[in-house]
HTML snippet that shows the backbone in 3Dmol.js (N, CA, C, O; Angstrom):
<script src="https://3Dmol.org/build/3Dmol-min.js"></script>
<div id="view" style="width:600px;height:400px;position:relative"></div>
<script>
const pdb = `
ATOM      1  N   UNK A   1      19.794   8.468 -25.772  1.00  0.00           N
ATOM      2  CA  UNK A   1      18.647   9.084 -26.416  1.00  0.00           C
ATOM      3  C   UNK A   1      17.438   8.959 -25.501  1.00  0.00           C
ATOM      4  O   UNK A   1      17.327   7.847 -24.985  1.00  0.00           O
ATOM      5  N   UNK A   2      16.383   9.979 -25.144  1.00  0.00           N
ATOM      6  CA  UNK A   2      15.334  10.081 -24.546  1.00  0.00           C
ATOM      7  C   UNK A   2      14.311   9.865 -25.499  1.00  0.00           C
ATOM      8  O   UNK A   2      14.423  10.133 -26.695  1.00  0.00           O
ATOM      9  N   UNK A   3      12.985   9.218 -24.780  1.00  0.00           N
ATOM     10  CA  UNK A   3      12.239   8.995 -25.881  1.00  0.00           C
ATOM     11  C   UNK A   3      10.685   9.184 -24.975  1.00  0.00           C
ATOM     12  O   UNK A   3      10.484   8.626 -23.896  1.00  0.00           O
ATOM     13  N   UNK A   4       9.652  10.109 -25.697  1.00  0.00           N
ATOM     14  CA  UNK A   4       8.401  10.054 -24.980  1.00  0.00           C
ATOM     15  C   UNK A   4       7.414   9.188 -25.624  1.00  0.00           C
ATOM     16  O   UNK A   4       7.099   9.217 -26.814  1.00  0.00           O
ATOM     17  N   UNK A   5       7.167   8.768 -25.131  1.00  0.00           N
ATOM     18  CA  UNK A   5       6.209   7.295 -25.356  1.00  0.00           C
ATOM     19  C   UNK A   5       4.653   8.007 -25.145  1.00  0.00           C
ATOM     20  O   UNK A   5       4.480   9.050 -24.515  1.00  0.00           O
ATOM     21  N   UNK A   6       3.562   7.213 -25.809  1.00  0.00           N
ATOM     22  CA  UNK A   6       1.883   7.044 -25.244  1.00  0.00           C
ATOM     23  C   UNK A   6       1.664   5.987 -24.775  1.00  0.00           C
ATOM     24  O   UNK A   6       2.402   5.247 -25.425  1.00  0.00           O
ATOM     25  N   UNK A   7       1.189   5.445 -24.136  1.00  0.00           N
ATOM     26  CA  UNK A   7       0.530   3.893 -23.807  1.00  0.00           C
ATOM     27  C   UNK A   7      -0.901   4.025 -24.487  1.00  0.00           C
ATOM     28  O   UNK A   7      -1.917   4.588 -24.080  1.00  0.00           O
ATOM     29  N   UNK A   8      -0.584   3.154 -25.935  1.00  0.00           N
ATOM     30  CA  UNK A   8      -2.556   3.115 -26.329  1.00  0.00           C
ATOM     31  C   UNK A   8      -2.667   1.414 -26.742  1.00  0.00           C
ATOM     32  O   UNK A   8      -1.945   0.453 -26.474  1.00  0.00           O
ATOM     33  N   UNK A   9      -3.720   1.538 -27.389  1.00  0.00           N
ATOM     34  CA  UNK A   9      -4.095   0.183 -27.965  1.00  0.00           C
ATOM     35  C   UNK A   9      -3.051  -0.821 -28.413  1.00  0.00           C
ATOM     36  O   UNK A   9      -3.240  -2.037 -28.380  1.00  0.00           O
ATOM     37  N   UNK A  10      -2.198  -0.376 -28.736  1.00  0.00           N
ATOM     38  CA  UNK A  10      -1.165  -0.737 -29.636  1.00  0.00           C
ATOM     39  C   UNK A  10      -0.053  -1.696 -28.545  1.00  0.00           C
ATOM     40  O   UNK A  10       0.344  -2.861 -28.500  1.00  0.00           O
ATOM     41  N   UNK A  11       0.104  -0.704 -27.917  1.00  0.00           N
ATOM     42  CA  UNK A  11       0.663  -1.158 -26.620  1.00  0.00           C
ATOM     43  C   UNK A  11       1.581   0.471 -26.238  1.00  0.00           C
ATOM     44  O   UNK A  11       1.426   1.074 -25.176  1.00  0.00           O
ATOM     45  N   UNK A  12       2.341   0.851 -27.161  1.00  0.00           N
ATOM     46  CA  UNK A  12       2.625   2.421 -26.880  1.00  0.00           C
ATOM     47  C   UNK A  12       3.396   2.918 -28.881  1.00  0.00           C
ATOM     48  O   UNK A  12       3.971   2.263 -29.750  1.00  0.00           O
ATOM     49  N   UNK A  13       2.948   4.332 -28.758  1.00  0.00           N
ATOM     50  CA  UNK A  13       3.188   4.891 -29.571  1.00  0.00           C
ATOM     51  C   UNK A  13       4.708   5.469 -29.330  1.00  0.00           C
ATOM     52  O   UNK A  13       4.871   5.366 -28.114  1.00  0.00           O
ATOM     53  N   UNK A  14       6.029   6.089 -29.973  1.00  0.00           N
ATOM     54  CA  UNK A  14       7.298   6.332 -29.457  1.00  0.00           C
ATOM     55  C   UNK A  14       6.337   7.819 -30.328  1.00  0.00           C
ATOM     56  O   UNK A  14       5.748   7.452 -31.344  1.00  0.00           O
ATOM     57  N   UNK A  15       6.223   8.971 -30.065  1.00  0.00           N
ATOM     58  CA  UNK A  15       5.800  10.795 -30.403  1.00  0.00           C
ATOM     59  C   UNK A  15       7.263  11.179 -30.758  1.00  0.00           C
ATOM     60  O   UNK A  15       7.425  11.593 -31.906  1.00  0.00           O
ATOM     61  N   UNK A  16       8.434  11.100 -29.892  1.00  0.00           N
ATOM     62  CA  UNK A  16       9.558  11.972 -29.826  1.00  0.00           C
ATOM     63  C   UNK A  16      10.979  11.482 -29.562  1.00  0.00           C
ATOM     64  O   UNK A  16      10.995  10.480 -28.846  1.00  0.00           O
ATOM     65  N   UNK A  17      11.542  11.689 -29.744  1.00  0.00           N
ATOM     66  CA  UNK A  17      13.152  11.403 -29.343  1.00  0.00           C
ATOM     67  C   UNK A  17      14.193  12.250 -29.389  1.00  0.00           C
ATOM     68  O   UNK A  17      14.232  12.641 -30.556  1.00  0.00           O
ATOM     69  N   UNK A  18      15.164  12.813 -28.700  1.00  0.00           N
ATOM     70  CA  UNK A  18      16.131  13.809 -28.582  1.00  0.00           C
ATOM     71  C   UNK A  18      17.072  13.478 -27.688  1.00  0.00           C
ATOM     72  O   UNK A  18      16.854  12.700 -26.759  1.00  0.00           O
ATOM     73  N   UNK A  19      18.507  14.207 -27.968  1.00  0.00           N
ATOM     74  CA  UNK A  19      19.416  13.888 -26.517  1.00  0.00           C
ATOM     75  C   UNK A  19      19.527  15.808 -26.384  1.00  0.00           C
ATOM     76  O   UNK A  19      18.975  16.740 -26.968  1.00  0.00           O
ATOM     77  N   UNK A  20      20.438  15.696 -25.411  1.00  0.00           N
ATOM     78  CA  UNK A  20      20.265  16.991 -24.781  1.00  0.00           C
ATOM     79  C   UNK A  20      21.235  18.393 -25.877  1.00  0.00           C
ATOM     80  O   UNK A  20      21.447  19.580 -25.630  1.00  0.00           O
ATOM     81  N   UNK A  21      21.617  17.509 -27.101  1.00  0.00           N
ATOM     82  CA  UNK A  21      22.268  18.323 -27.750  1.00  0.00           C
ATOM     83  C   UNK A  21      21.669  18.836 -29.086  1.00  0.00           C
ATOM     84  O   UNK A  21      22.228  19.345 -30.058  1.00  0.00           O
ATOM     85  N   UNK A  22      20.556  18.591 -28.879  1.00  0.00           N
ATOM     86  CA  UNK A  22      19.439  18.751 -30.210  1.00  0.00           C
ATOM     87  C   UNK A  22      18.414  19.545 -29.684  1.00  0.00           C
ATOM     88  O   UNK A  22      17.402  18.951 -29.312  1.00  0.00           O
ATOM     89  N   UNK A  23      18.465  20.907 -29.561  1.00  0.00           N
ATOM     90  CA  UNK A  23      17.522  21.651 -29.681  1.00  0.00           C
ATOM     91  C   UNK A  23      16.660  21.417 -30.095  1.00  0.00           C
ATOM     92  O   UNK A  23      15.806  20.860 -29.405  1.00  0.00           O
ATOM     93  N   UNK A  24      16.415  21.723 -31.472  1.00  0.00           N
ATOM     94  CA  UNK A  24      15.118  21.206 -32.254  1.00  0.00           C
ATOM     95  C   UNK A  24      14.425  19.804 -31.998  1.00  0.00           C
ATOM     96  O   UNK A  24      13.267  19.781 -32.413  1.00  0.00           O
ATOM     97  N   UNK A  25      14.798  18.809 -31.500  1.00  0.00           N
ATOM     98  CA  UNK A  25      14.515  18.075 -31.121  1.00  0.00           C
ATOM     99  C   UNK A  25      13.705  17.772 -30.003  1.00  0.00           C
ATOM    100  O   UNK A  25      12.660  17.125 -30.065  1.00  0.00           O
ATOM    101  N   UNK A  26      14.373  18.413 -28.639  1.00  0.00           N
ATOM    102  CA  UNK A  26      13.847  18.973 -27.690  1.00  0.00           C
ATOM    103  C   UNK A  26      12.739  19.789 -27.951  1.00  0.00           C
ATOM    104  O   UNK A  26      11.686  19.353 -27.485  1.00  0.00           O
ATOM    105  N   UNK A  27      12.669  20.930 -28.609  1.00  0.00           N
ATOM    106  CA  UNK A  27      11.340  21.625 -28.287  1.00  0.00           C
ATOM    107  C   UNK A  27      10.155  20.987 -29.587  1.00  0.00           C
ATOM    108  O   UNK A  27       9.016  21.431 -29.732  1.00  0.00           O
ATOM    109  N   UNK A  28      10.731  19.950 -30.363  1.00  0.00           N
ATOM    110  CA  UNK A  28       9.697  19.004 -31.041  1.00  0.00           C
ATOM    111  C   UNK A  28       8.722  18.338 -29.966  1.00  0.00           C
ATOM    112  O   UNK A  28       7.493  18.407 -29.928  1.00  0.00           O
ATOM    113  N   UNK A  29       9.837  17.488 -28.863  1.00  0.00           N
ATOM    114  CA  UNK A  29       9.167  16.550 -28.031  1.00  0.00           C
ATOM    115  C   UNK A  29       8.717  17.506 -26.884  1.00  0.00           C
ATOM    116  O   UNK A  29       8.119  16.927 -25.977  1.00  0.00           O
ATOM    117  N   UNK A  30       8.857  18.644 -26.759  1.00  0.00           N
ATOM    118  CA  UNK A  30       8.424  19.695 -25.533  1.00  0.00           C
ATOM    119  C   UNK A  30       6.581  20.037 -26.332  1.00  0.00           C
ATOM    120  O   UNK A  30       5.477  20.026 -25.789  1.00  0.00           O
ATOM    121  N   UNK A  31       6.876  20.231 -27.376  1.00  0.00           N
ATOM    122  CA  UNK A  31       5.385  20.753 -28.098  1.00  0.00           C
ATOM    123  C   UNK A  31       4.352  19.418 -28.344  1.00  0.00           C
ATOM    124  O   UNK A  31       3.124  19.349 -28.300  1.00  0.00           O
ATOM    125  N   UNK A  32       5.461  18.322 -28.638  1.00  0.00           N
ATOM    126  CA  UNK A  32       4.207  16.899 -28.296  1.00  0.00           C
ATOM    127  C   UNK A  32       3.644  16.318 -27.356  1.00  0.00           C
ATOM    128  O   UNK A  32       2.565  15.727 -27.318  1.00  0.00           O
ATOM    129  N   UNK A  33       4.796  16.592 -26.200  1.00  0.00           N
ATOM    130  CA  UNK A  33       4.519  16.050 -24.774  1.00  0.00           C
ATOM    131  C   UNK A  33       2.880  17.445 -24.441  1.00  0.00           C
ATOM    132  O   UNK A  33       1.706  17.158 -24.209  1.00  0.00           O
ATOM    133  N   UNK A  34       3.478  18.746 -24.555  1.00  0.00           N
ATOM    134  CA  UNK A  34       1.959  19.570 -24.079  1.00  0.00           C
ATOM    135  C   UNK A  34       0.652  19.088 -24.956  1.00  0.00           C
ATOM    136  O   UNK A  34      -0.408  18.791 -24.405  1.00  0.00           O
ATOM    137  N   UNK A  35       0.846  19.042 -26.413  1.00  0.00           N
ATOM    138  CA  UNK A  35      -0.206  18.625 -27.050  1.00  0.00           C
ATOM    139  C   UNK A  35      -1.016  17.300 -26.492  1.00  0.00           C
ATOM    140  O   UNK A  35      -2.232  17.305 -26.307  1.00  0.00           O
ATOM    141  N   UNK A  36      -0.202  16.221 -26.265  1.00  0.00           N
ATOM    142  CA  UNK A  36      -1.003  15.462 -25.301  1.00  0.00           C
ATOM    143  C   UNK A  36      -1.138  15.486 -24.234  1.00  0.00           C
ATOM    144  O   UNK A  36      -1.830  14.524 -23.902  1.00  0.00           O
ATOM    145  N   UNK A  37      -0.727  16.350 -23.045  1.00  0.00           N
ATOM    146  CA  UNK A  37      -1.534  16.724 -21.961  1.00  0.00           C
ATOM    147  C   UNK A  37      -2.918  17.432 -21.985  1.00  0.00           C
ATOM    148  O   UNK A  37      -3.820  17.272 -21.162  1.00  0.00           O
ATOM    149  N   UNK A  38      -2.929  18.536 -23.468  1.00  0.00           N
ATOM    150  CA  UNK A  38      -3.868  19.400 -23.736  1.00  0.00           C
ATOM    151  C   UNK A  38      -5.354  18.221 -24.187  1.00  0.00           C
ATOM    152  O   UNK A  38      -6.510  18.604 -24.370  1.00  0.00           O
ATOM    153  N   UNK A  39      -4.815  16.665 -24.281  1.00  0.00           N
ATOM    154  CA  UNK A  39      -5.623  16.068 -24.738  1.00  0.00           C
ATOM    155  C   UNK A  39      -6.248  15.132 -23.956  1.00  0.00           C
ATOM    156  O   UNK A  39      -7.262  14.480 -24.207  1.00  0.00           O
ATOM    157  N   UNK A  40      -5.477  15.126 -22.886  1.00  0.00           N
ATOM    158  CA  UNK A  40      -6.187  14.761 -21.530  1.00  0.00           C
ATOM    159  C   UNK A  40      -4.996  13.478 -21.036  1.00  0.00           C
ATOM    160  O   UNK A  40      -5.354  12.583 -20.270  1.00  0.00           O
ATOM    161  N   UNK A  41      -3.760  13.536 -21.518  1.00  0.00           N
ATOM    162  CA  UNK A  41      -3.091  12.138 -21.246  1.00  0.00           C
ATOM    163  C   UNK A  41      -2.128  12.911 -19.664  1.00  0.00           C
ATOM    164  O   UNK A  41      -1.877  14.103 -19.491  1.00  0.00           O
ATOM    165  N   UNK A  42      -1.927  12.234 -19.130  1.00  0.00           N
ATOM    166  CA  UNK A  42      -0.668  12.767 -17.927  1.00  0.00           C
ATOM    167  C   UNK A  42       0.229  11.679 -17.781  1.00  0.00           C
ATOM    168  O   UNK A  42       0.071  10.486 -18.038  1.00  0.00           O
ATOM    169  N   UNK A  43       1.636  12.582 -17.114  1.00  0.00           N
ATOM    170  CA  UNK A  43       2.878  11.913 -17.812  1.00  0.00           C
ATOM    171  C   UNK A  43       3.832  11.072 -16.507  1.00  0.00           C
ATOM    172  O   UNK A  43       4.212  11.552 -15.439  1.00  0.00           O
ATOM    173  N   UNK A  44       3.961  10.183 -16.849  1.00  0.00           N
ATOM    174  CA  UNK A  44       4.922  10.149 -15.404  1.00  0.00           C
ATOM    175  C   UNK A  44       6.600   9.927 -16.210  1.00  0.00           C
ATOM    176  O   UNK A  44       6.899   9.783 -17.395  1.00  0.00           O
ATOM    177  N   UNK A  45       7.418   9.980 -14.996  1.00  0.00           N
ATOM    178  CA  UNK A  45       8.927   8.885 -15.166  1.00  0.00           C
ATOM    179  C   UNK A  45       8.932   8.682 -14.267  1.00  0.00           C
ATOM    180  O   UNK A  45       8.391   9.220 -13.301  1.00  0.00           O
ATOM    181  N   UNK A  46      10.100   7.109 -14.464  1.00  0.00           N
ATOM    182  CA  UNK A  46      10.267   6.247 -13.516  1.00  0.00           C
ATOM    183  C   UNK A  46      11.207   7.302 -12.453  1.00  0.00           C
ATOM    184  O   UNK A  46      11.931   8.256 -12.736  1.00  0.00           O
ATOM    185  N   UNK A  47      10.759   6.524 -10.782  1.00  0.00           N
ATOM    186  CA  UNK A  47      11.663   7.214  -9.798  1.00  0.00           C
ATOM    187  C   UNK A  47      12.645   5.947  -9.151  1.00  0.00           C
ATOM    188  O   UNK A  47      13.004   5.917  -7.974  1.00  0.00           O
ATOM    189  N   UNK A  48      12.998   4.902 -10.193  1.00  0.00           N
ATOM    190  CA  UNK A  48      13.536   3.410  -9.601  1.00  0.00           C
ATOM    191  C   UNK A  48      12.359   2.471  -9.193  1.00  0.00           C
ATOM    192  O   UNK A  48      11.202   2.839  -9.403  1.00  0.00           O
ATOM    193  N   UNK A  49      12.661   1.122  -8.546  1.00  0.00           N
ATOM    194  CA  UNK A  49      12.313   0.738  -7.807  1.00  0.00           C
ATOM    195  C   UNK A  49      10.658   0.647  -7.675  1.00  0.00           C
ATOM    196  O   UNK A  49      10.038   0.804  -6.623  1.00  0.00           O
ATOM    197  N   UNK A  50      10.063   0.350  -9.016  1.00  0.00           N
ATOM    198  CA  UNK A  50       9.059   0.108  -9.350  1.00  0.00           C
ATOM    199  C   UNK A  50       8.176   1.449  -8.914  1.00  0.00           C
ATOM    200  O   UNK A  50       6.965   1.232  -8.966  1.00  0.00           O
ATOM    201  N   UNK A  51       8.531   2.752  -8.507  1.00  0.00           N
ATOM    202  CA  UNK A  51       7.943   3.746  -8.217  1.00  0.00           C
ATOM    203  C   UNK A  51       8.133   4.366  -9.754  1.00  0.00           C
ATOM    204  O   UNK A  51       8.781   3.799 -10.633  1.00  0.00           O
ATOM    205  N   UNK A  52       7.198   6.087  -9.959  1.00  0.00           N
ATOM    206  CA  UNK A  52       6.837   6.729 -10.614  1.00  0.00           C
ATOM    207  C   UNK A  52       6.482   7.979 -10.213  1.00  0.00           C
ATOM    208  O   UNK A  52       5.864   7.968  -9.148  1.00  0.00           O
ATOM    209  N   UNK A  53       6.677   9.177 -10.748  1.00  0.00           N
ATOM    210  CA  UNK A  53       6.231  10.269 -10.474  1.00  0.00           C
ATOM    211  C   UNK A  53       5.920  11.527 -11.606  1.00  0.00           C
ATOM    212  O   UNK A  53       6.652  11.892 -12.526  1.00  0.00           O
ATOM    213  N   UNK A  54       4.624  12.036 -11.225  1.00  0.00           N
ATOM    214  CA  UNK A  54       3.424  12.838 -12.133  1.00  0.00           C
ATOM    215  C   UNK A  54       4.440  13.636 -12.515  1.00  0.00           C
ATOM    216  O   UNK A  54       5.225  13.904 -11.605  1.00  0.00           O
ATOM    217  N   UNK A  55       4.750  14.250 -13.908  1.00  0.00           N
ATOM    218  CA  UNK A  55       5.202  15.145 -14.161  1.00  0.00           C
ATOM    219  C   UNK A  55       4.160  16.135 -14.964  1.00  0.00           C
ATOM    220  O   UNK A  55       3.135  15.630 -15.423  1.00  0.00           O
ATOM    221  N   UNK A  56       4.398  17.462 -15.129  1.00  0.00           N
ATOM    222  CA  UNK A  56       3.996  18.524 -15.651  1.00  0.00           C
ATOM    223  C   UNK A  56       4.244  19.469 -16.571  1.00  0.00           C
ATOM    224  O   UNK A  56       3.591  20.464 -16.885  1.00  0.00           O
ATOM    225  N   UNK A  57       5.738  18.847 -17.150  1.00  0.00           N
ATOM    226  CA  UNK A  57       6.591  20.055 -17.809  1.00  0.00           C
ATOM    227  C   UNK A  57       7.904  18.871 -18.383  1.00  0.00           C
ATOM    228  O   UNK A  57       8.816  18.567 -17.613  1.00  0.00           O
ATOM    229  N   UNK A  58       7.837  18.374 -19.610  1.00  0.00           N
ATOM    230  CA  UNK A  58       8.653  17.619 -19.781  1.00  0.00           C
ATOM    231  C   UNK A  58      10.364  17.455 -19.421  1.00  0.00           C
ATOM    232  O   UNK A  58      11.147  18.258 -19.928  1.00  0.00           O
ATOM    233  N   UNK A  59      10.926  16.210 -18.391  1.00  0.00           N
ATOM    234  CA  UNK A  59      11.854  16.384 -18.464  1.00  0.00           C
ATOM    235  C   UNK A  59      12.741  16.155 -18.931  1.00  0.00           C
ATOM    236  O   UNK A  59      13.006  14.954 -18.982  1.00  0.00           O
ATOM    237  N   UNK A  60      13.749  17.143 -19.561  1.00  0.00           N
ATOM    238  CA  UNK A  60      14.953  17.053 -20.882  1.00  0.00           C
ATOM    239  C   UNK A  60      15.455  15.864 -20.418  1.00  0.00           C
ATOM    240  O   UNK A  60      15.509  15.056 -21.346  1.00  0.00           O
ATOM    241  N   UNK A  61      15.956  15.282 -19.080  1.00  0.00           N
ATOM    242  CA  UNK A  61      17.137  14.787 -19.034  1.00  0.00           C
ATOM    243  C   UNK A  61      16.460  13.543 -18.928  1.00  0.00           C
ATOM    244  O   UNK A  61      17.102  12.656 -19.491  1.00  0.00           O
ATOM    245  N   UNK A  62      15.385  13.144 -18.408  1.00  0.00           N
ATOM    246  CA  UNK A  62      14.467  12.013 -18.247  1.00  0.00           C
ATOM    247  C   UNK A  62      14.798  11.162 -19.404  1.00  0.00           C
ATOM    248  O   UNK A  62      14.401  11.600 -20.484  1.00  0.00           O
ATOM    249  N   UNK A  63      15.823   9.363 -19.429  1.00  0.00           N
ATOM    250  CA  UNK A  63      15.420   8.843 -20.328  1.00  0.00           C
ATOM    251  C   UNK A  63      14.140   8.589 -21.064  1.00  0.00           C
ATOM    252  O   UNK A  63      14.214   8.462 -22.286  1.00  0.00           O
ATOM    253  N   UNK A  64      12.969   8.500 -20.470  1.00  0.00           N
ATOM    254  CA  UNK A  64      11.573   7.825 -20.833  1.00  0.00           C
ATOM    255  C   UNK A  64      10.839   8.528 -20.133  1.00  0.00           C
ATOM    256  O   UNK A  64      11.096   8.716 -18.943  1.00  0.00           O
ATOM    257  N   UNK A  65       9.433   9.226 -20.936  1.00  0.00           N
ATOM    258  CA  UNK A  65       8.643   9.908 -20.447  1.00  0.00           C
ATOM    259  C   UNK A  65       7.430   9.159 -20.986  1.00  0.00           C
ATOM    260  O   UNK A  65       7.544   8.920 -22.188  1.00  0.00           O
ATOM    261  N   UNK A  66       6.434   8.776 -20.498  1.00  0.00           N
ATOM    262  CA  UNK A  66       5.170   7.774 -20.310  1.00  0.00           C
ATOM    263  C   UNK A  66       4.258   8.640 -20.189  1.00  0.00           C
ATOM    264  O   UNK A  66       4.147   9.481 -19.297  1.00  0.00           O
ATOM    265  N   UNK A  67       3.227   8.356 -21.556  1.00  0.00           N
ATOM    266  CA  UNK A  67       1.715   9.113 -21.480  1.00  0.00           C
ATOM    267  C   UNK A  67       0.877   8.263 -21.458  1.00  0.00           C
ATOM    268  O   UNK A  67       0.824   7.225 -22.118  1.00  0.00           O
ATOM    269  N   UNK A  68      -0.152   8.849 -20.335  1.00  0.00           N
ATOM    270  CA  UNK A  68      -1.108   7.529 -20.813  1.00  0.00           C
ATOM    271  C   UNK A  68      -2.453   8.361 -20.253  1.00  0.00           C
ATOM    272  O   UNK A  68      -2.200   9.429 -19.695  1.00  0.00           O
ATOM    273  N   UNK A  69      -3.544   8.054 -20.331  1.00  0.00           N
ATOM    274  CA  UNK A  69      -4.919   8.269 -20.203  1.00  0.00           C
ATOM    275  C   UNK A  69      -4.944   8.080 -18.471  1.00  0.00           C
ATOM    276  O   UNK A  69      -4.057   7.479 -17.866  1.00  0.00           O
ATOM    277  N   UNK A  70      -5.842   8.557 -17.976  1.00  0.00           N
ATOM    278  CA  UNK A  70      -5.998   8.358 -16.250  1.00  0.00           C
ATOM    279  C   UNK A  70      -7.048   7.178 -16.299  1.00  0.00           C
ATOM    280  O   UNK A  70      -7.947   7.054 -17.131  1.00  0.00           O
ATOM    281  N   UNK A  71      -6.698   6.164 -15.027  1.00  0.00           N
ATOM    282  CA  UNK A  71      -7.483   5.156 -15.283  1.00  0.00           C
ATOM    283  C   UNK A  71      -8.742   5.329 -14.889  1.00  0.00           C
ATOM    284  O   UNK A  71      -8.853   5.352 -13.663  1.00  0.00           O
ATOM    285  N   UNK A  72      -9.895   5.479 -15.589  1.00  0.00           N
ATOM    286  CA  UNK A  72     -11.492   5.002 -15.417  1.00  0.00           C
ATOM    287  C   UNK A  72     -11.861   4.544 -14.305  1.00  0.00           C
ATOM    288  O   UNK A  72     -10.977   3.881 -13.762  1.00  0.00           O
ATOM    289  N   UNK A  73     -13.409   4.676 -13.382  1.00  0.00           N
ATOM    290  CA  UNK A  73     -13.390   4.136 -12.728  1.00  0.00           C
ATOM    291  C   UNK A  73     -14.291   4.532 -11.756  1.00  0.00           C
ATOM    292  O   UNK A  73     -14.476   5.734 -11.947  1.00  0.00           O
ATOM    293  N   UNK A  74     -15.003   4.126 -10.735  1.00  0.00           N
ATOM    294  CA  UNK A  74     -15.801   4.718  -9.843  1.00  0.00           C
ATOM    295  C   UNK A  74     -15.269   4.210  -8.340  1.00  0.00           C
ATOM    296  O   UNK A  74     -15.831   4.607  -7.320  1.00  0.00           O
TER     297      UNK A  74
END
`;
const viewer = $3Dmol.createViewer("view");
viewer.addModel(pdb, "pdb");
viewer.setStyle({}, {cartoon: {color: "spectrum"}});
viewer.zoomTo();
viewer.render();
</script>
């Protein structure tokens, strides 16, 4: 099961969950993942090895998709 996560106060919110045989499921977590980009959050998944990479377009097959706010800062 894939699951898209927020990182907030809480520590993270779970928005969605689907495997690749649930349509409806999928375009549940496809319409939550844009709604919080539209809200200013950007997404990564893990690439191993303590790396990460920006995504733009949720990926189906991605166990864990991570939203979080851009960090603050000057």
């Amino acid at each position: 099961m894939s699951r898209l996560i927020r990182m907030d106060q809480t520590g993270h919110t779970t928005l969605a969950e689907w495997t690749a045989e649930d349509s409806d499921a999928i375009d549940a977590a496809v319409a939550a993942f844009r709604a919080e980009l539209e809200q200013g959050y950007y997404a990564v998944v893990s690439d191993g090895d303590g790396r990460a990479s920006h995504v733009r377009e949720l990926p189906v097959d991605a166990s864990l998709v991570i939203l979080r706010r851009p960090i603050a800062g000057g």
